[in-house]
PAGU-773909 format. One line per field, with one value per residue (C-alpha): residue number from 1; residue in one letter; chain; x, y, z. Coordinates in steps of 0.02 Angstrom, whole numbers, plus 32768, in hexadecimal, padded with zeros to 4 digits. Example, Ala and Ser with C-alpha at 12.3 -4.5 7.8 and 13.67 -1.06 7.14 Angstrom:
k 1, 2
r a, s
c A, A
px 8267, 82AC
py 7F1F, 7FCB
pz 8186, 8165
***
This chain:
k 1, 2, 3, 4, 5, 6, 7, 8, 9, 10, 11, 12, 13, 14, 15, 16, 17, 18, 19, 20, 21, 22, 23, 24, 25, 26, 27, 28, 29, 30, 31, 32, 33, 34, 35, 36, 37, 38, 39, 40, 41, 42, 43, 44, 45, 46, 47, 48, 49, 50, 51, 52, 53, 54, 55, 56, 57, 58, 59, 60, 61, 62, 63, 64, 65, 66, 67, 68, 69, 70, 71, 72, 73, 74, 75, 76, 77, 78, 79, 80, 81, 82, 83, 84, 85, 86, 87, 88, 89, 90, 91, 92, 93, 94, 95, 96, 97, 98, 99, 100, 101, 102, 103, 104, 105, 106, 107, 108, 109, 110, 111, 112, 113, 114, 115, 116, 117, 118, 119, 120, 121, 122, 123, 124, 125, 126, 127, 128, 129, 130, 131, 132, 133, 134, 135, 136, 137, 138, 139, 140, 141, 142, 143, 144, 145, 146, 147, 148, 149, 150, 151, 152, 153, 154, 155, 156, 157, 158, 159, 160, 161, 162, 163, 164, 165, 166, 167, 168, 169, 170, 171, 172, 173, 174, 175, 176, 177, 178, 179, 180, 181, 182, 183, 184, 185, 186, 187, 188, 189, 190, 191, 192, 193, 194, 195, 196, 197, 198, 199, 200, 201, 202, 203, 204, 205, 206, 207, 208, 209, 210, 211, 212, 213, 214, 215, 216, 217, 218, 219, 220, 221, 222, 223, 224, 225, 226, 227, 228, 229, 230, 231, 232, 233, 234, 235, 236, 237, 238, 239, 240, 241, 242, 243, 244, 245, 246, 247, 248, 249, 250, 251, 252, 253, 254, 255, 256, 257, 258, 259, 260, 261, 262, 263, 264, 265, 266, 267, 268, 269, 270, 271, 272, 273, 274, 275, 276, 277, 278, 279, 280, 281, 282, 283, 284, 285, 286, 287, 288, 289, 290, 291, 292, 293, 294, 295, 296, 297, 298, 299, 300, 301, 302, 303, 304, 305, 306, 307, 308, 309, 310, 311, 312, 313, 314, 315, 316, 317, 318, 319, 320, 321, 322, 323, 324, 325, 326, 327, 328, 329, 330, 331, 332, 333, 334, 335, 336, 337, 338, 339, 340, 341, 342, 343, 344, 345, 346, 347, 348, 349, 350, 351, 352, 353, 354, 355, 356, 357, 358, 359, 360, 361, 362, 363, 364, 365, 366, 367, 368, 369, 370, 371, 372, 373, 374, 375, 376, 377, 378, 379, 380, 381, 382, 383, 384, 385, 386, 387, 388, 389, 390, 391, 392, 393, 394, 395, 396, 397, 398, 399, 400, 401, 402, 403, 404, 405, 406, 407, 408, 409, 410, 411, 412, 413, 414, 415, 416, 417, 418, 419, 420, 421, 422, 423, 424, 425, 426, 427, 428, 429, 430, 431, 432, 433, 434, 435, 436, 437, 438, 439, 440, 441, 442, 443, 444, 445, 446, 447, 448, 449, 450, 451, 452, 453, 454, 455, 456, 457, 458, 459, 460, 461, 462, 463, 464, 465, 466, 467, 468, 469, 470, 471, 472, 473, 474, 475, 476, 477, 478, 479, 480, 481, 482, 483, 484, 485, 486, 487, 488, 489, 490, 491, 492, 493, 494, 495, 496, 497, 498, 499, 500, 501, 502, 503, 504, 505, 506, 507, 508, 509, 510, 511, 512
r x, x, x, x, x, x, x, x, x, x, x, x, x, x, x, x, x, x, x, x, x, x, x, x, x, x, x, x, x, x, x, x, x, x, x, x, x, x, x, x, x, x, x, x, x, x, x, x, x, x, x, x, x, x, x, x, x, x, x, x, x, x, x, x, x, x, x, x, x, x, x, x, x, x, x, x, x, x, x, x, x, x, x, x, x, x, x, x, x, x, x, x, x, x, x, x, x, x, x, x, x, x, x, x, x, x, x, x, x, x, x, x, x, x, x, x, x, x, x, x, x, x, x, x, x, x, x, x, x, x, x, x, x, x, x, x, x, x, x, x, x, x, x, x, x, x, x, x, x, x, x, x, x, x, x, x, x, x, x, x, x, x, x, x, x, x, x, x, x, x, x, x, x, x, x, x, x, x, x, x, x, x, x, x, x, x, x, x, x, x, x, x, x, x, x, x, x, x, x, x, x, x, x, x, x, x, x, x, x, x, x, x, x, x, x, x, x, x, x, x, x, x, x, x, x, x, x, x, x, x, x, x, x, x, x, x, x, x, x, x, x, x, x, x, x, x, x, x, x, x, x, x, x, x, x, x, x, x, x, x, x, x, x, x, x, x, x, x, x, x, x, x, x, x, x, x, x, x, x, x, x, x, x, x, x, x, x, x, x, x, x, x, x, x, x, x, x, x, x, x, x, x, x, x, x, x, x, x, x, x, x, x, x, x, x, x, x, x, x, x, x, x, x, x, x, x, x, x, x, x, x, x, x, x, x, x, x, x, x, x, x, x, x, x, x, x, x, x, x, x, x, x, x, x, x, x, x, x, x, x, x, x, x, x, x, x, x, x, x, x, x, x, x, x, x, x, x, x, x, x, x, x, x, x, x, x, x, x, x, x, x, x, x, x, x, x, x, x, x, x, x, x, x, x, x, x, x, x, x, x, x, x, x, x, x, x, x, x, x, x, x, x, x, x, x, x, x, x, x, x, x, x, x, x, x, x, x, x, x, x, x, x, x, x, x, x, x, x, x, x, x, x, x, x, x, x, x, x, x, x, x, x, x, x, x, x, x, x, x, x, x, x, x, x, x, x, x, x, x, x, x, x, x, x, x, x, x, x, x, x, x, x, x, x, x, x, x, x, x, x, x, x, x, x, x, x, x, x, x, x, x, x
c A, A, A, A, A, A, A, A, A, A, A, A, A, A, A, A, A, A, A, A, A, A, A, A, A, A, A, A, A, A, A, A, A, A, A, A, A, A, A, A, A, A, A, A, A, A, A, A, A, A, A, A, A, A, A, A, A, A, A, A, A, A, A, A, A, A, A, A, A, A, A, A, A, A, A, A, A, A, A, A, A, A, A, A, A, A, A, A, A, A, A, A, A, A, A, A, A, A, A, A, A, A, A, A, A, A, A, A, A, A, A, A, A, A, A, A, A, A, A, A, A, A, A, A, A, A, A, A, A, A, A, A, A, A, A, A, A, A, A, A, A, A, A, A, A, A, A, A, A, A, A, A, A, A, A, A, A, A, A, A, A, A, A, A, A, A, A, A, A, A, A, A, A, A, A, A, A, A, A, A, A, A, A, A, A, A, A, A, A, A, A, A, A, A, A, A, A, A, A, A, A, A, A, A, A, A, A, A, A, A, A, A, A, A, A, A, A, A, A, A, A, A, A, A, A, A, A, A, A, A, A, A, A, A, A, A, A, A, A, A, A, A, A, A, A, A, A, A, A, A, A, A, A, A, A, A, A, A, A, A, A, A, A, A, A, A, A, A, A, A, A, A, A, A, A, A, A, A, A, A, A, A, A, A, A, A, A, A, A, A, A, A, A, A, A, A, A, A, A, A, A, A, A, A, A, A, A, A, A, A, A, A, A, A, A, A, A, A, A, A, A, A, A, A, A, A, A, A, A, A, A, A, A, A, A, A, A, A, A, A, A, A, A, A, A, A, A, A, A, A, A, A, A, A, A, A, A, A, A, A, A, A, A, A, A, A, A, A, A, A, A, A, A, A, A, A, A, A, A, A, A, A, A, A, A, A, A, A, A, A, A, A, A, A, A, A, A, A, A, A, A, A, A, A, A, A, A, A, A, A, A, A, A, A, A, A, A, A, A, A, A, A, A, A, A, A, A, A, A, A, A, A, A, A, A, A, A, A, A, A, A, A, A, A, A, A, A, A, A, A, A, A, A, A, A, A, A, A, A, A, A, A, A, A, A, A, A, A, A, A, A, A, A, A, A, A, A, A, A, A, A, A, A, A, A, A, A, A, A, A, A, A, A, A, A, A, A, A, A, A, A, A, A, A, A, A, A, A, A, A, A, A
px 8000, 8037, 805B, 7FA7, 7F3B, 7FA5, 7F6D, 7EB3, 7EBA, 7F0F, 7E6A, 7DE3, 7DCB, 7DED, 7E95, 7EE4, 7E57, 7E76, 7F14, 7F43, 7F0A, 7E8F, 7E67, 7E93, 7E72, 7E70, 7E6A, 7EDE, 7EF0, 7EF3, 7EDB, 7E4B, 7DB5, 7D17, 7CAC, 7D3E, 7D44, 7C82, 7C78, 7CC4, 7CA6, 7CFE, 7D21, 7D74, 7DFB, 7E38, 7EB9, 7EE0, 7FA0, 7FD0, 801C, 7F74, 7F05, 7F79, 7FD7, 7F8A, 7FBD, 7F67, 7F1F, 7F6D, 800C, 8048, 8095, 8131, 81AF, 817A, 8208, 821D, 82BF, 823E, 81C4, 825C, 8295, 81E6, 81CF, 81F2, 81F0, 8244, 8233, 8257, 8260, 8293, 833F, 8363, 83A1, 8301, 8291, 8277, 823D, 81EB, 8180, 8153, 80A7, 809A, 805E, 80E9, 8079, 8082, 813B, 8142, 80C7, 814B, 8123, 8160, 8184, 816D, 8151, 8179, 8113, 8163, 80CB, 801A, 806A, 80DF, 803B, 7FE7, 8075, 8070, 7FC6, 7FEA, 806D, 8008, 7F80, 7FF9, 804C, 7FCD, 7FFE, 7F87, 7FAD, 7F84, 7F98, 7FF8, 7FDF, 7FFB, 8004, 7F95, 7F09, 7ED1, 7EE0, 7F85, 7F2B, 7FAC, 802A, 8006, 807C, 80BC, 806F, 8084, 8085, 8068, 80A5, 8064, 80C2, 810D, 8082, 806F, 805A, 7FE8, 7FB1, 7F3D, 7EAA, 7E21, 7DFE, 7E09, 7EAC, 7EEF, 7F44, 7FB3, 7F77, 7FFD, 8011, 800C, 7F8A, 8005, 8048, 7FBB, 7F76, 802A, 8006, 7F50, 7F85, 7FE7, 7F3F, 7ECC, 7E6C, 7E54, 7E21, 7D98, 7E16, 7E48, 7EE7, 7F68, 7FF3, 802D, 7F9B, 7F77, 7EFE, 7EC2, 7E85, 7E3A, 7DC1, 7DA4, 7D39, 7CFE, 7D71, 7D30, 7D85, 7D5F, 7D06, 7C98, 7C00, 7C22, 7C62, 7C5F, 7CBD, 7D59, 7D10, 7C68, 7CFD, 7D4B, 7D0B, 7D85, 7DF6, 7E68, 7E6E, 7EB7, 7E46, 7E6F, 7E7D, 7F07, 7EA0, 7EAD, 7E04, 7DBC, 7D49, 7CCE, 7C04, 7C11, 7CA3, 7C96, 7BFF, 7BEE, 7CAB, 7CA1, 7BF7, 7C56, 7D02, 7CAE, 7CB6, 7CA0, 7D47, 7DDB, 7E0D, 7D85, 7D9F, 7E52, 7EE6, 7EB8, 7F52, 7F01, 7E82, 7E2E, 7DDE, 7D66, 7DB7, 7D6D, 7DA0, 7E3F, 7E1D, 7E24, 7DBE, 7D8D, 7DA0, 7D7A, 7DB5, 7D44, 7D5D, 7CEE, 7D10, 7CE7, 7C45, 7C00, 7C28, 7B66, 7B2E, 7BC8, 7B8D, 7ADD, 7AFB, 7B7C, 7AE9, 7A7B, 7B0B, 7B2F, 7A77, 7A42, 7AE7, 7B0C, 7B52, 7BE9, 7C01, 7C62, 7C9F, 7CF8, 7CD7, 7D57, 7D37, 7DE0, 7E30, 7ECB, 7F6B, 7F53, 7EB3, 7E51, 7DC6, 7DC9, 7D42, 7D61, 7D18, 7D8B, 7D24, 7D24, 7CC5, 7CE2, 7CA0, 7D3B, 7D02, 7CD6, 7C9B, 7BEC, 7BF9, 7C40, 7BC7, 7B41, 7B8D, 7B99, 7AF9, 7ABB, 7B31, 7AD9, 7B96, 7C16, 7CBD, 7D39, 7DAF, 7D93, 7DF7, 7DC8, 7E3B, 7E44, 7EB0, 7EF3, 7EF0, 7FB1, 7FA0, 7EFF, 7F49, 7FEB, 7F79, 7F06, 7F8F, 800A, 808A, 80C5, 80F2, 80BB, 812A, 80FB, 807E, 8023, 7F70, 7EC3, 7E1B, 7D7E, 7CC5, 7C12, 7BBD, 7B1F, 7A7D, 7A28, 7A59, 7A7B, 79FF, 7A35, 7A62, 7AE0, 7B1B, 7B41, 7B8F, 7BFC, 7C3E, 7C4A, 7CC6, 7D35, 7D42, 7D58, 7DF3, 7E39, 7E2E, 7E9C, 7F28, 7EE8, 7F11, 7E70, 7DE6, 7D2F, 7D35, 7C8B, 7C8E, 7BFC, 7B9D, 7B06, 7B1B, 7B63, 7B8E, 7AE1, 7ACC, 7AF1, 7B73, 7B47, 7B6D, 7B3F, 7BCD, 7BC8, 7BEA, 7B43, 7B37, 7AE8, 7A60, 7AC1, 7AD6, 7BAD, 7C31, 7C97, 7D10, 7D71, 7E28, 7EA5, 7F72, 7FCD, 808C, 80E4, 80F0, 805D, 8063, 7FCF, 7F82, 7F95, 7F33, 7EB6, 7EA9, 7EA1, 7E06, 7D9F, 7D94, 7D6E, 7CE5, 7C95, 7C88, 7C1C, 7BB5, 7B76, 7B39, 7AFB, 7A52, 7A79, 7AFC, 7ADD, 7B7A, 7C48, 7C9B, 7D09, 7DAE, 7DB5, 7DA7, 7DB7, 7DE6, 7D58, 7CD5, 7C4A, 7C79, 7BCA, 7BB6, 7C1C, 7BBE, 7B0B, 7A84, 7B22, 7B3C, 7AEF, 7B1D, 7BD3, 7BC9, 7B87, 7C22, 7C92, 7C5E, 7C62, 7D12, 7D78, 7D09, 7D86, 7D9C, 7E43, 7E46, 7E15, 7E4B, 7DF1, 7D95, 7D5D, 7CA6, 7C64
py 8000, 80B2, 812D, 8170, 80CD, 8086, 8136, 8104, 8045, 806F, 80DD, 8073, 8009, 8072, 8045, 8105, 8121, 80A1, 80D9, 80E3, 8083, 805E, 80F8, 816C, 8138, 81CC, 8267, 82C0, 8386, 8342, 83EB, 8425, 83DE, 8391, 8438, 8494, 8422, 841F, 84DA, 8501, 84C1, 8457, 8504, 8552, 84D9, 850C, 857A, 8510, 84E2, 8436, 8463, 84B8, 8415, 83B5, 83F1, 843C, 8402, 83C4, 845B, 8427, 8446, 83BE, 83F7, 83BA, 83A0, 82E3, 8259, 8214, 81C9, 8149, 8141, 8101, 8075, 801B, 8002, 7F63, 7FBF, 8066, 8131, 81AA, 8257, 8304, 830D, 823F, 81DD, 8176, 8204, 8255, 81AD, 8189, 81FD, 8215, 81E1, 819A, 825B, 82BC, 8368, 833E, 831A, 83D9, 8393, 8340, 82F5, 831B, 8257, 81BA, 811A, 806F, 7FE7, 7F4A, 7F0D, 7F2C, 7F67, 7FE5, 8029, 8014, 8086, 80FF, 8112, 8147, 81A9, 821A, 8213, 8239, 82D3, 831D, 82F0, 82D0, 8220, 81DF, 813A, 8108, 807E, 8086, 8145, 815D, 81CB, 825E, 82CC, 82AC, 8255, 81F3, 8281, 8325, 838B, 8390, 82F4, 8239, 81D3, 811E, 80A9, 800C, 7FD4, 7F57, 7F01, 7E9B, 7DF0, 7D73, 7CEA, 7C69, 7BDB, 7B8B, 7C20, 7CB4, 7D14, 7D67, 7E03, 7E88, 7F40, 7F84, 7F02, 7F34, 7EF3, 7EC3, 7E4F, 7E0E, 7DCD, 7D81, 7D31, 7CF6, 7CB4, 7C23, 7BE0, 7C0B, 7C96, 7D5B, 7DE8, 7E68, 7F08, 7F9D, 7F87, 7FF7, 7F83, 7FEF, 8027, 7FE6, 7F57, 7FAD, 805B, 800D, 7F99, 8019, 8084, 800B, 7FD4, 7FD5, 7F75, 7EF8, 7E77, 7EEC, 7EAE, 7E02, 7E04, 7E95, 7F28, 7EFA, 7F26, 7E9C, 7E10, 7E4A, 7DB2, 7E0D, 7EAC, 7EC6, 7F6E, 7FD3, 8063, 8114, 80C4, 805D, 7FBB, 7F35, 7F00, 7E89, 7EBF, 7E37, 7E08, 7DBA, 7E39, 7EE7, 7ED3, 7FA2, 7FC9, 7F1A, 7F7E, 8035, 7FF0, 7F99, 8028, 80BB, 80EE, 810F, 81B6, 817E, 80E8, 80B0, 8062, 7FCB, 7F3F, 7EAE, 7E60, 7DB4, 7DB4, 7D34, 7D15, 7CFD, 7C8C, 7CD2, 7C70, 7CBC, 7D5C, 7DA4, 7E5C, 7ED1, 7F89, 7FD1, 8099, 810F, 81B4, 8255, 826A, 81CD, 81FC, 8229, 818D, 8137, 818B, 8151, 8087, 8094, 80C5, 8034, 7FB2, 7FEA, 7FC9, 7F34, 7EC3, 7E2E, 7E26, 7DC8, 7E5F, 7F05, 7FAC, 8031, 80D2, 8157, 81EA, 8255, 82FD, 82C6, 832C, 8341, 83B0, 8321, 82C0, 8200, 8179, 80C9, 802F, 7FB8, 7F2C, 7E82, 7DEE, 7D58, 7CD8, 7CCD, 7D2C, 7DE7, 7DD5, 7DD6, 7E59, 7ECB, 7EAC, 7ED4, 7F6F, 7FAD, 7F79, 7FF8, 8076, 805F, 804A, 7FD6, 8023, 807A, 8007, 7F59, 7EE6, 7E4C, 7DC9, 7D63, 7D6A, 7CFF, 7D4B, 7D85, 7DC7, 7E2C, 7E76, 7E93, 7EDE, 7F57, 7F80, 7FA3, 7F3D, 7F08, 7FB5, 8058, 8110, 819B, 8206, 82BB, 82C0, 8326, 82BA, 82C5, 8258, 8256, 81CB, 81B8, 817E, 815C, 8168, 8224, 828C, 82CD, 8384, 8327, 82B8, 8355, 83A9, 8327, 832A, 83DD, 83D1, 836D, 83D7, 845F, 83F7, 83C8, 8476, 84A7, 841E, 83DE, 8327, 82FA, 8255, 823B, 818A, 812A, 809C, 802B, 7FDE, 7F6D, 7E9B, 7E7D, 7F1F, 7F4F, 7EC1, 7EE5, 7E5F, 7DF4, 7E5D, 7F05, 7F88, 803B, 804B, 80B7, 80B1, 800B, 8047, 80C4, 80B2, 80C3, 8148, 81C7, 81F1, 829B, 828D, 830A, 82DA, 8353, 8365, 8340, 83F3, 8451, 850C, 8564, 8574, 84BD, 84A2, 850F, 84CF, 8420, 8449, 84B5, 8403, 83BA, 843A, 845B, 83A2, 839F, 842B, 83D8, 8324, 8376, 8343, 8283, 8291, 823A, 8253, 823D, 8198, 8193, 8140, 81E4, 826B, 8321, 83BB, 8435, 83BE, 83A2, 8301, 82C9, 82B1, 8216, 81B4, 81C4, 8164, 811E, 81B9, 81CD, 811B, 8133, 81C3, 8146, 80E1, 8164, 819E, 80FE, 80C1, 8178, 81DF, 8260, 8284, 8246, 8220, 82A1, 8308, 8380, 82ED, 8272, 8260, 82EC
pz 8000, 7FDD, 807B, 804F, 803E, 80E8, 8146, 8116, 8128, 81EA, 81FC, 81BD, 826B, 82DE, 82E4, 831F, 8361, 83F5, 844B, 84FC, 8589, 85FD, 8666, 85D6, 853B, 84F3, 8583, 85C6, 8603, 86C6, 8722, 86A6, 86EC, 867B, 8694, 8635, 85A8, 8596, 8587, 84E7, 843B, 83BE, 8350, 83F6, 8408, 8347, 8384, 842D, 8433, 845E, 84F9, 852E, 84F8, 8551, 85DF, 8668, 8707, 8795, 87EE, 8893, 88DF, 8944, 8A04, 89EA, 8954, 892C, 894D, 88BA, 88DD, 8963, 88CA, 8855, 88D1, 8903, 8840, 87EF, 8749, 872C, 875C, 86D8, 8710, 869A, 8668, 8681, 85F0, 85A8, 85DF, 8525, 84F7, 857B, 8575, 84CA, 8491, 83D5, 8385, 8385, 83AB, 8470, 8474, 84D4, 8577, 85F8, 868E, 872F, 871E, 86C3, 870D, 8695, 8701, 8703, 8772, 87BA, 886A, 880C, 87B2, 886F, 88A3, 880C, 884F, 8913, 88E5, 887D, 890F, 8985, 891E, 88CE, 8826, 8795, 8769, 86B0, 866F, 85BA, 8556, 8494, 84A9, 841B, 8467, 83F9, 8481, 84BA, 8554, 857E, 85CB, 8640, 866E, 871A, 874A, 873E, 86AF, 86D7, 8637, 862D, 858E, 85E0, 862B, 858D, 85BC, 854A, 857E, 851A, 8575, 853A, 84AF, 8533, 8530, 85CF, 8569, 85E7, 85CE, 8573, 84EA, 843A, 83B4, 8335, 83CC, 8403, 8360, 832A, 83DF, 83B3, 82FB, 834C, 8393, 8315, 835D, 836C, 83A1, 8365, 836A, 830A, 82A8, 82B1, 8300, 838C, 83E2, 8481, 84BD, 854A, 84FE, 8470, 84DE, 855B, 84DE, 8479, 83ED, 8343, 82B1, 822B, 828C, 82E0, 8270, 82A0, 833D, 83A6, 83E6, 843C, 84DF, 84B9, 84CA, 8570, 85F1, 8680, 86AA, 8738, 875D, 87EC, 882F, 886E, 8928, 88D6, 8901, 8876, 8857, 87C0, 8761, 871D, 8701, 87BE, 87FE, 881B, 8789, 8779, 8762, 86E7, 8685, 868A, 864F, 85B6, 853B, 85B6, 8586, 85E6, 865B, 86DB, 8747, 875D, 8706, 86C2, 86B8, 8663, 85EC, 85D2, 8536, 84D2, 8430, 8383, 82E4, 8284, 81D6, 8141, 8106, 8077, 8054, 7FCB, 7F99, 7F17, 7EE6, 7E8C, 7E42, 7EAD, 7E26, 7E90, 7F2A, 7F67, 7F1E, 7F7E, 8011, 8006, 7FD2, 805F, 80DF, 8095, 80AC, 8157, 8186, 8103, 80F2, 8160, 81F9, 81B9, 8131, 815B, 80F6, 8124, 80B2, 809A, 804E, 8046, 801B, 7FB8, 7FC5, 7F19, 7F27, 7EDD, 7F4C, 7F52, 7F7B, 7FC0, 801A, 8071, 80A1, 80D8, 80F1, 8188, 8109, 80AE, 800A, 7FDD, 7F3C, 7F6A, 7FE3, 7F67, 7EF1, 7F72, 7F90, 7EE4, 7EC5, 7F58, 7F0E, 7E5C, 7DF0, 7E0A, 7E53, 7DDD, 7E2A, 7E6D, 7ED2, 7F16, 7F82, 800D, 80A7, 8146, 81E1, 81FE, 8132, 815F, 8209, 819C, 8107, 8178, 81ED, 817B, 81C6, 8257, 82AC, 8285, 827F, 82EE, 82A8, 82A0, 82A2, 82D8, 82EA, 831D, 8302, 8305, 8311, 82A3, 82E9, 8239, 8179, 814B, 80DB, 8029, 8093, 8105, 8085, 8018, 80A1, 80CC, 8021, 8008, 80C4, 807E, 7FD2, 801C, 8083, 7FD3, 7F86, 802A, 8003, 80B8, 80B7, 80FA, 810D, 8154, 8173, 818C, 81E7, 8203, 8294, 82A3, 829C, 8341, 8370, 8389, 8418, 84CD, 8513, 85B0, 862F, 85ED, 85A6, 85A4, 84F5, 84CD, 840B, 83EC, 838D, 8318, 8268, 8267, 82A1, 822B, 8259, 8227, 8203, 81D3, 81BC, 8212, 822D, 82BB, 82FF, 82A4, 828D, 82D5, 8231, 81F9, 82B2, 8282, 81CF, 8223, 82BA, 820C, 81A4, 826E, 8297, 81DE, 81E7, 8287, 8245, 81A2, 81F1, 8297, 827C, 826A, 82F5, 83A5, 83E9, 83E0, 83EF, 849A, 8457, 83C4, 8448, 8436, 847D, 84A4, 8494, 851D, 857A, 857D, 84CB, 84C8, 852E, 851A, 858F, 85E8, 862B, 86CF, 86F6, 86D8, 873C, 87D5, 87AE, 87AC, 8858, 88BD, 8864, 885E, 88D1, 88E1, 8833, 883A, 8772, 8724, 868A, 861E, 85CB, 8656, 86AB, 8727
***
């Protein structure tokens, strides 16, 4: 795959969109609490820096200067502090734009009790205390400055029995499918290879199999997770059955730091996928068959629509697609059959597991990366107003040389069921999620930023009508908390206050 097709292709499941871990999937700002980030709009944040998004401190002073030579020897793993060798890497999150935020330290578990102590010691100092995992959160929520960064990369342990798989919280997808291939078996996920496990599942996790099987989160039989009292609690349908419910797509920032997984697995034969493109003269009619696939196709069927701003000026249209019974050929068909005209272009093949997770993830590692996001997740098929506004968005992108994509990705089969034992995850009933996506480079200018938050916000604007909501693992600054989690909301909120009464976690972007 080209650079272009591979940036797309990481995009379509939800792959960047999962990123960091557990309790902060995708938040970060620790001293700016959630009424701040619900009072100003998406077009407000287009001039925001990425220090301001992402690196206000705690809001406390601790009493004393915090001993952090103590801290450093009760951990099995290791303490990074500013001006150490390792600490530039250690604290760099996989987009470049939040290299600037440093922690007052970083903390590399090499166990639960190190992420247990992490935890007091934050408590105790009056630190704001964020957890890492892949470090792909859109809103750099995986670092705040002046506080304590808890890294959980190492906690990547897998472990297969009797098709579950016990998966540590900072393992990597790419790893845990190469893992998974050896028995057979997988994982609904995204795909981009170095995100982690545990912010993907903790809002959800939408990918290729979502149709079929699930979000990531529906497959999650058990979590161990350790609170803001720096107990170590298990979270399952007989344990702890709330923080179980609110950890099941809820997303992360609110409830702790989770450490590890056990996950139901699903086959990992052989699929079939199609890529079919149209010309930008077809794009409405792409639009519309797209909408009828998303709600007529079966389960076992997915496509992921792209409609992009090429760095070219030029606008292109694509479906990636697959299908879990081994062939595409009549799920492409149906598809161009809803679109009325065959694609321009037309490819149909068939894939093992490792060559799919290879093929969607673009290998087995992935380069750090610029980018600005947002979503809206649509409750019903768009009218011909929306569907026109979309378009004329993402013109209006090309026309600006903004390299630029509103990816569609469906819901519905599976995804539409609630899993035994109940999930936060409110969407079930929505139609799919676009997401907004605009390449940036690693240290934007101010007007790139702004360029970046227009194709964000004019997005918003022309599908507002059709919108419920955002989806929780493609945060953003500015936007109201509460639109990310729907008629979970006040429930989560009971969660949140008998598990972290204190507010303990909490960053621009977690629940009130």
């Amino acid at each position: 795959m080209n650079r272009f097709d591979r940036r797309e292709v990481l995009k379509a499941g939800g792959l960047l969109a999962a990123a960091t871990l557990t309790s902060c999937s995708d938040t970060k700002p620790a001293s700016a609490g959630p009424s701040e980030a619900a009072s100003t709009g998406p077009s407000e944040a287009a001039s925001t820096k990425p220090s301001e998004v992402a690196s206000t401190g705690p809001g406390e002073a601790a009493t004393a200067a915090p001993d952090w030579t103590g801290l450093a020897r009760r951990l099995d793993g290791r303490l990074y502090r500013p001006g150490q060798t390792g600490y530039a890497g250690a604290h760099q999150l996989f987009n470049p734009r939040w290299d600037s935020v440093q922690p007052a330290g970083v903390v590399r578990a090499g166990s639960v009790d190190d992420v247990r102590e992490a935890i007091l010691f934050a408590r105790t100092n009056k630190l704001a205390c964020v957890p890492k995992g892949g470090g792909h959160s859109y809103v750099g929520a995986s670092t705040v400055r002046n506080g304590l960064m808890v890294d959980v990369g190492a906690l990547k342990s897998l472990a297969y029995v009797s098709t579950a798989i016990q998966i540590g919280a900072g393992a990597r997808l790419y790893d845990v499918h190469a893992y998974l291939d050896k028995f057979g078996r997988s994982l609904p996920t995204g795909t981009c290879p170095t995100v982690g496990i545990a912010g993907l599942a903790l809002g959800g996790g939408l990918g290729i199999h979502t149709r079929t099987y699930g979000l990531t989160s529906d497959r999650v039989i058990s979590l161990q997770v350790v609170t803001a009292d720096g107990v170590v609690r298990t979270a399952s349908a007989t344990q702890n059955a709330d923080l179980y419910w609110a950890l099941r797509g809820g997303g992360g920032g609110n409830l702790g730091i989770v450490t590890s997984f056990r996950l139901a697995t699903i086959p990992g034969g052989k699929l079939g996928f199609f890529r079919l493109s149209w010309p930008e003269a077809k794009a409405a009619a792409v639009l519309r068959g797209w909408q009828r696939f998303a709600r007529e196709a079966p389960a076992t069927t997915w496509g992921n629509l792209h409609v992009s701003a090429d760095d070219n000026g030029t606008v292109s249209v694509h479906v990636i697609g697959i299908s879990t019974t081994g062939s595409a050929t009549s799920a492409a068909a149906e598809l161009e059959s809803f679109v009325g005209a065959k694609g321009s272009a037309r490819t149909i093949t068939v894939k093992t597991h490792m060559e799919a997770v290879r093929y969607l993830g673009g290998g087995t590692t992935s380069p750090r990366s610029g980018w600005l996001a947002g979503s809206d997740v649509l409750r019903g098929p768009m009218d011909a107003g929306a569907i026109d506004g979309l378009l004329g968005v993402v013109k209006a992108a090309a026309r600006a040389k903004l390299v630029a994509t509103a990816i569609l990705d469906p819901l519905g089969g599976q995804a539409a069921n609630q899993p035994a034992g109940g999930s936060a995850w409110p969407w079930r009933s929505a139609l799919g999620v676009i997401q907004w996506y605009a390449e940036l480079p690693g240290q934007p200018s101010t007007a790139q930023l702004r360029a970046a938050q227009g194709f964000v916000s004019d997005g918003h604007r022309a599908v507002a009508r059709f919108s419920a909501g955002g989806y929780v693992n493609y945060l953003e600054a500015g936007r109201a908390v509460s639109s990310y989690y729907g008629s979970s909301l006040p429930r989560l909120r009971t969660v949140k206050q008998k598990y972290d009464p204190t507010g303990f976690f909490r960053t621009a972007y977690t629940l009130g």
